[in-house]
PyMOL commands that place a pseudoatom at each C-alpha (Angstrom):
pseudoatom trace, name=CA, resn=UNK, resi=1, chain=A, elem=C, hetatm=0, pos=[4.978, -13.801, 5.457]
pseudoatom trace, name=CA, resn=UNK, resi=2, chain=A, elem=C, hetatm=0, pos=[6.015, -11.067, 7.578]
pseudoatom trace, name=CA, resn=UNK, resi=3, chain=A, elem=C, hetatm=0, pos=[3.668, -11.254, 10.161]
pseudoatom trace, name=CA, resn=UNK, resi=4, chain=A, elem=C, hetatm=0, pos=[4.271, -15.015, 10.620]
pseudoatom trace, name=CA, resn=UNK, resi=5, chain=A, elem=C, hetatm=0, pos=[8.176, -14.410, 10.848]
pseudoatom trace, name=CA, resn=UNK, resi=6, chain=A, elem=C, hetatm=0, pos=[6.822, -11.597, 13.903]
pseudoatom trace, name=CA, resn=UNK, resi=7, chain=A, elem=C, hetatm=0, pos=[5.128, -15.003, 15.280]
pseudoatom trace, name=CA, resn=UNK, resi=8, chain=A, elem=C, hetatm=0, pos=[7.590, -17.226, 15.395]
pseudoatom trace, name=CA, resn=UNK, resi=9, chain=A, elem=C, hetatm=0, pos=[10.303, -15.127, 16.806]
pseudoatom trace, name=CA, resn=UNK, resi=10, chain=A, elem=C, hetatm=0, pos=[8.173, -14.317, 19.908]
pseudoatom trace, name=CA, resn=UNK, resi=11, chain=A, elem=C, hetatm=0, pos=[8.794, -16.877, 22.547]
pseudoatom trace, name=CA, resn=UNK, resi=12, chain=A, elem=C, hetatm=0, pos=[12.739, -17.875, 21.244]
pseudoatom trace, name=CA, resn=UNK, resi=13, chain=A, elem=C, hetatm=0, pos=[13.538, -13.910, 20.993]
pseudoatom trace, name=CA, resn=UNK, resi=14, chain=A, elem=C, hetatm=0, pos=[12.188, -13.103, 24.448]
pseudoatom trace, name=CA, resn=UNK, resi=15, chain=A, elem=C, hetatm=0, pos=[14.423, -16.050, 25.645]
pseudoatom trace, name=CA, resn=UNK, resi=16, chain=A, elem=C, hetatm=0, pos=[17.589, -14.736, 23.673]
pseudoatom trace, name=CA, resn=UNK, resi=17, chain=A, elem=C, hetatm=0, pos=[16.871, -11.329, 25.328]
pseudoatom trace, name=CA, resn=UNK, resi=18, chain=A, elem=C, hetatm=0, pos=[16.979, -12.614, 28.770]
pseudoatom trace, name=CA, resn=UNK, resi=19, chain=A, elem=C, hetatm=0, pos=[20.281, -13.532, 27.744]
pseudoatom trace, name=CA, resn=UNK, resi=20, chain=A, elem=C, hetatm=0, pos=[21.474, -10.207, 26.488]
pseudoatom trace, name=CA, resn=UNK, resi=21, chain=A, elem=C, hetatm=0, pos=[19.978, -8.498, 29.413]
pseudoatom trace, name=CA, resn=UNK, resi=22, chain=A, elem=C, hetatm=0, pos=[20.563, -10.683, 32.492]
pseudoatom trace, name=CA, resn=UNK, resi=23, chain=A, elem=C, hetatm=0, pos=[19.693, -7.789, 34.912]
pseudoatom trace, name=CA, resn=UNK, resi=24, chain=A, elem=C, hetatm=0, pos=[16.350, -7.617, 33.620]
pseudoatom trace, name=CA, resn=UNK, resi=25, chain=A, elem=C, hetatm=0, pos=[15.844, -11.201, 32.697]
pseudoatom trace, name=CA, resn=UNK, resi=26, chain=A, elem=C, hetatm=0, pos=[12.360, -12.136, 34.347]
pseudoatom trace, name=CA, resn=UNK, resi=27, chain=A, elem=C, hetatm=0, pos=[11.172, -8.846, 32.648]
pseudoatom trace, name=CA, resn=UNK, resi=28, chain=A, elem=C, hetatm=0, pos=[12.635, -9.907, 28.974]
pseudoatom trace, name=CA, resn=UNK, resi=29, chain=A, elem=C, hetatm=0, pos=[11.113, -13.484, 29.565]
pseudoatom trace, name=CA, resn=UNK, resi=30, chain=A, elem=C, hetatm=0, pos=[7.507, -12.161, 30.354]
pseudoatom trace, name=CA, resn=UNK, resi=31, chain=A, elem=C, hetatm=0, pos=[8.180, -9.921, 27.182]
pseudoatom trace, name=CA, resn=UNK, resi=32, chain=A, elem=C, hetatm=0, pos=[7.043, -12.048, 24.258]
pseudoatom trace, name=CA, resn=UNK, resi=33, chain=A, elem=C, hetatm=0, pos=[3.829, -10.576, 24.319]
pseudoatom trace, name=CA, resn=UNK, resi=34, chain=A, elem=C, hetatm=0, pos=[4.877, -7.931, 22.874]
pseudoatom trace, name=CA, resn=UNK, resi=35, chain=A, elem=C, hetatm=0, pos=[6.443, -9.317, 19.714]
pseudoatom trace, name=CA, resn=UNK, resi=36, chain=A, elem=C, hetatm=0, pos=[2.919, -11.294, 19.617]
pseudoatom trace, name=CA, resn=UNK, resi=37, chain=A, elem=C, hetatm=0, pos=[0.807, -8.589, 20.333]
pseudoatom trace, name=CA, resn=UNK, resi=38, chain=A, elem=C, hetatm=0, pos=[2.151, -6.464, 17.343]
pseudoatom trace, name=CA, resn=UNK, resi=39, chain=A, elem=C, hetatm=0, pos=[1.492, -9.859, 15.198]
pseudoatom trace, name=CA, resn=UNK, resi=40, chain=A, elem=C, hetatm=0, pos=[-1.705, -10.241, 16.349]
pseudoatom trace, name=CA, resn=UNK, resi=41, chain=A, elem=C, hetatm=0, pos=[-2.761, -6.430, 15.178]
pseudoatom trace, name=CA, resn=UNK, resi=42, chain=A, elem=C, hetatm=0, pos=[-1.326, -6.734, 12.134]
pseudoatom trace, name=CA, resn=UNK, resi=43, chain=A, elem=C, hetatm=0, pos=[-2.861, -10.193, 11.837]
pseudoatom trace, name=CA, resn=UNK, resi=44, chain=A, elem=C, hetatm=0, pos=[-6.174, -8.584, 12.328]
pseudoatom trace, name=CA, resn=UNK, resi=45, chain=A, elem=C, hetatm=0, pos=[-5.524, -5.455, 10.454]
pseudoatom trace, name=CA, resn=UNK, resi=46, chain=A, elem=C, hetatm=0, pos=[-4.622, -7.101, 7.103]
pseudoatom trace, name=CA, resn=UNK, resi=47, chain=A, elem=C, hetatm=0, pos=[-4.864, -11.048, 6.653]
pseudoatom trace, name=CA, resn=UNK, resi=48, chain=A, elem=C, hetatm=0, pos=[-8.306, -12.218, 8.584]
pseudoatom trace, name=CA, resn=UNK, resi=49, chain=A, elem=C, hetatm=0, pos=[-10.367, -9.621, 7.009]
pseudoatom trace, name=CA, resn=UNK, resi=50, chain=A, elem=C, hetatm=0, pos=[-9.502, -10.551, 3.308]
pseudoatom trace, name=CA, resn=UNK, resi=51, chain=A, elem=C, hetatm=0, pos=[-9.837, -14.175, 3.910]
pseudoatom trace, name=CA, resn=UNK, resi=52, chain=A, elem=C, hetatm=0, pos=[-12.952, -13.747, 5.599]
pseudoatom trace, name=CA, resn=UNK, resi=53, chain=A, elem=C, hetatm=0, pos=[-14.937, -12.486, 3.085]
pseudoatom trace, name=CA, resn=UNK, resi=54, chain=A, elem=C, hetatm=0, pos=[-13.282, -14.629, 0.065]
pseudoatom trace, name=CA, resn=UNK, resi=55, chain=A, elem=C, hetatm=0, pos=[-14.641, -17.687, 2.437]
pseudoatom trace, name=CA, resn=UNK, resi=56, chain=A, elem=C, hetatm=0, pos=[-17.870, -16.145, 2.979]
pseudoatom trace, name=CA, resn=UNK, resi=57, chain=A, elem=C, hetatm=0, pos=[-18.323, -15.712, -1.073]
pseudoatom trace, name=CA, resn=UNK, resi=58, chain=A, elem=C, hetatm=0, pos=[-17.695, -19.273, -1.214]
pseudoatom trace, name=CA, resn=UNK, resi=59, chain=A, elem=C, hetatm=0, pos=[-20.004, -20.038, 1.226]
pseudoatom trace, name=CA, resn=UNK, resi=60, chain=A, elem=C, hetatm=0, pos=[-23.041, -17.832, -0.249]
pseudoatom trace, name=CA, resn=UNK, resi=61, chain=A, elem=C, hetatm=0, pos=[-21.708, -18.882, -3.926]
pseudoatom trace, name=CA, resn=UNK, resi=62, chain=A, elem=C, hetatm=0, pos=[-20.922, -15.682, -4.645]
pseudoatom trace, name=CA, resn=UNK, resi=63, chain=A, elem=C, hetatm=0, pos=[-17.190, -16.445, -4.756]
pseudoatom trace, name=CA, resn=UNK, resi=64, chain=A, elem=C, hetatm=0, pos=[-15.209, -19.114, -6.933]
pseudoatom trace, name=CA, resn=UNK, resi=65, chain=A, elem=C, hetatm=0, pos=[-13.584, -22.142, -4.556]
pseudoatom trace, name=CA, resn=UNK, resi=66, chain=A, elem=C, hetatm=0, pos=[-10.528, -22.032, -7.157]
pseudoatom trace, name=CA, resn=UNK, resi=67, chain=A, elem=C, hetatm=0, pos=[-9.738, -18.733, -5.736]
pseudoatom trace, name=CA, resn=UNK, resi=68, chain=A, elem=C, hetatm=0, pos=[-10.107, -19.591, -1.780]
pseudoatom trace, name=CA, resn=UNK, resi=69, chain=A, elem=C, hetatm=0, pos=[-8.056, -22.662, -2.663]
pseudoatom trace, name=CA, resn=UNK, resi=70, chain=A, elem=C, hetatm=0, pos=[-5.350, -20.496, -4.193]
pseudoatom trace, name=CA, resn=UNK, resi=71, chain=A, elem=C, hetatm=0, pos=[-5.784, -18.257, -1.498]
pseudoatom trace, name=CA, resn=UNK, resi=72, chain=A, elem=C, hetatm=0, pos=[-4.798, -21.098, 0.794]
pseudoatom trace, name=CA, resn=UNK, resi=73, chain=A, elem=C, hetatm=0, pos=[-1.929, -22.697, -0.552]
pseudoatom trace, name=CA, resn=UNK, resi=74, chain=A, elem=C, hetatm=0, pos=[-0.669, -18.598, -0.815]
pseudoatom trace, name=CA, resn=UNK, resi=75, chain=A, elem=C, hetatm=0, pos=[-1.475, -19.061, 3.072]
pseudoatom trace, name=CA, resn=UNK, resi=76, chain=A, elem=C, hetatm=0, pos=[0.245, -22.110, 3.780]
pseudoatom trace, name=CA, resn=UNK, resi=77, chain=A, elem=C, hetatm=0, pos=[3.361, -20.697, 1.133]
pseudoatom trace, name=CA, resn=UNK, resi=78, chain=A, elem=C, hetatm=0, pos=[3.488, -17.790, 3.103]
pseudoatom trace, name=CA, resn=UNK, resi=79, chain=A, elem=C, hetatm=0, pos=[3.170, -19.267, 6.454]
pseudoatom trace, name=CA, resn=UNK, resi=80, chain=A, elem=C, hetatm=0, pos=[6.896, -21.876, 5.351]
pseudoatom trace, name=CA, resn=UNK, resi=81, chain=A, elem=C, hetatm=0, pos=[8.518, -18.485, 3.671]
pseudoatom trace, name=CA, resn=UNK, resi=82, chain=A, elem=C, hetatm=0, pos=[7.884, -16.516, 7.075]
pseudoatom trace, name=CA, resn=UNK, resi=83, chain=A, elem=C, hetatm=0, pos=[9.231, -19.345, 9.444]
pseudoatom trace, name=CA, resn=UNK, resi=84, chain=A, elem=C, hetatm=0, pos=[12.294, -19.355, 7.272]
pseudoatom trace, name=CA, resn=UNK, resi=85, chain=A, elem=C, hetatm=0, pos=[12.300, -15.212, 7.418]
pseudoatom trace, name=CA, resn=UNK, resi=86, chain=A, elem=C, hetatm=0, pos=[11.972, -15.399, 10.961]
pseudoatom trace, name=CA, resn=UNK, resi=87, chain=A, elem=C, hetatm=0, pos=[15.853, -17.135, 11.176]
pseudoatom trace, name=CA, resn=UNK, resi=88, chain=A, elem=C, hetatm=0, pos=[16.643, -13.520, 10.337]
pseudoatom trace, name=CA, resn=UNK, resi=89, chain=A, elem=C, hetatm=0, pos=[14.741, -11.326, 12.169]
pseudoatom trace, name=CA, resn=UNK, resi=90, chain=A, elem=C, hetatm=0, pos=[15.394, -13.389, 15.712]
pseudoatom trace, name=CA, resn=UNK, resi=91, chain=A, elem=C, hetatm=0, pos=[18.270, -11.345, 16.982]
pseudoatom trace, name=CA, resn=UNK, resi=92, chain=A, elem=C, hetatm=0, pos=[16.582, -8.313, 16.249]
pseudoatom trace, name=CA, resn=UNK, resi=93, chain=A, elem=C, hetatm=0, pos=[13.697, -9.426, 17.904]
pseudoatom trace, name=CA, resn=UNK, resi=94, chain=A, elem=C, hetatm=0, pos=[16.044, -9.912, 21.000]
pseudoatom trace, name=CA, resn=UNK, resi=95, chain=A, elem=C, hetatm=0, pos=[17.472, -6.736, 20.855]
pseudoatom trace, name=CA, resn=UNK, resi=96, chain=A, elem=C, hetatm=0, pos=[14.133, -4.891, 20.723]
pseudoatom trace, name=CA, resn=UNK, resi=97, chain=A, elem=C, hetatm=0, pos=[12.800, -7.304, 23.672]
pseudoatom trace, name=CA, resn=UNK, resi=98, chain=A, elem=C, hetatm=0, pos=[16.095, -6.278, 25.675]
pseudoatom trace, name=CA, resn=UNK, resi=99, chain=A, elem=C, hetatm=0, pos=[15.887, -2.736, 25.044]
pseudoatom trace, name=CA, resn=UNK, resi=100, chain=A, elem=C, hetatm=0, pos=[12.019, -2.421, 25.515]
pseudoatom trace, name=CA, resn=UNK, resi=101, chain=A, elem=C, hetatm=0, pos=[12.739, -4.135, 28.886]
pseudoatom trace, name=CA, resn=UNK, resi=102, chain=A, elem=C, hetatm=0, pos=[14.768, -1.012, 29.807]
pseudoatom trace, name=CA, resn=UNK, resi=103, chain=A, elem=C, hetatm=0, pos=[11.211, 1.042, 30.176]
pseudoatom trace, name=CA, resn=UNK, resi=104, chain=A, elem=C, hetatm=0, pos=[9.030, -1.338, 31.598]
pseudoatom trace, name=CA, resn=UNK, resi=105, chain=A, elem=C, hetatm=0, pos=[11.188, -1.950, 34.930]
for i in range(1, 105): cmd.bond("trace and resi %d" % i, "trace and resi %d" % (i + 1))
show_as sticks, trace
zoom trace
């Protein structure tokens, strides 16, 4: 949930942050990558692995389909609960685009 809220904050924060640091605005705009690129390693880190081996069980029959199933709708759950967590975290996500910007100019 948290790492999709990360997500979808990216692009709209970087945008915001232009705002809140016109001086460095072309800087703040290019920035989203780094609101991504921390979702993307914790993506990695935590959720692909897991879900990669309860799909290979499956696959080999090693695994029950009831559980990658449930595993999925946790997904998709998880995936509506962090878009609606990300209303939250999108001004702070601004803030550390605008301030981050500060360094890399």
């Amino acid at each position: 949930m948290i790492i999709t809220a990360i997500y979808t904050i990216g692009v709209l924060s970087a945008l915001y942050a232009a705002l809140l640091a016109p001086e460095r605005a072309s800087t703040a705009i290019m920035a989203s990558g780094l609101i991504n690129g921390i979702a993307t390693i914790l993506l990695v880190i935590f959720i692909d692995p897991k879900l990669s081996v309860i799909a290979d069980d499956v696959v080999n029959q090693r695994g029950s389909y009831n559980k990658l199933k449930t595993m999925s709708l946790m997904m998709v759950t998880s995936r509506f609960l962090g878009t609606i967590l990300a209303q939250f975290l999108f001004i702070w996500g601004a803030r550390y685009i605008a301030w981050f910007t500060k360094f890399i100019v």
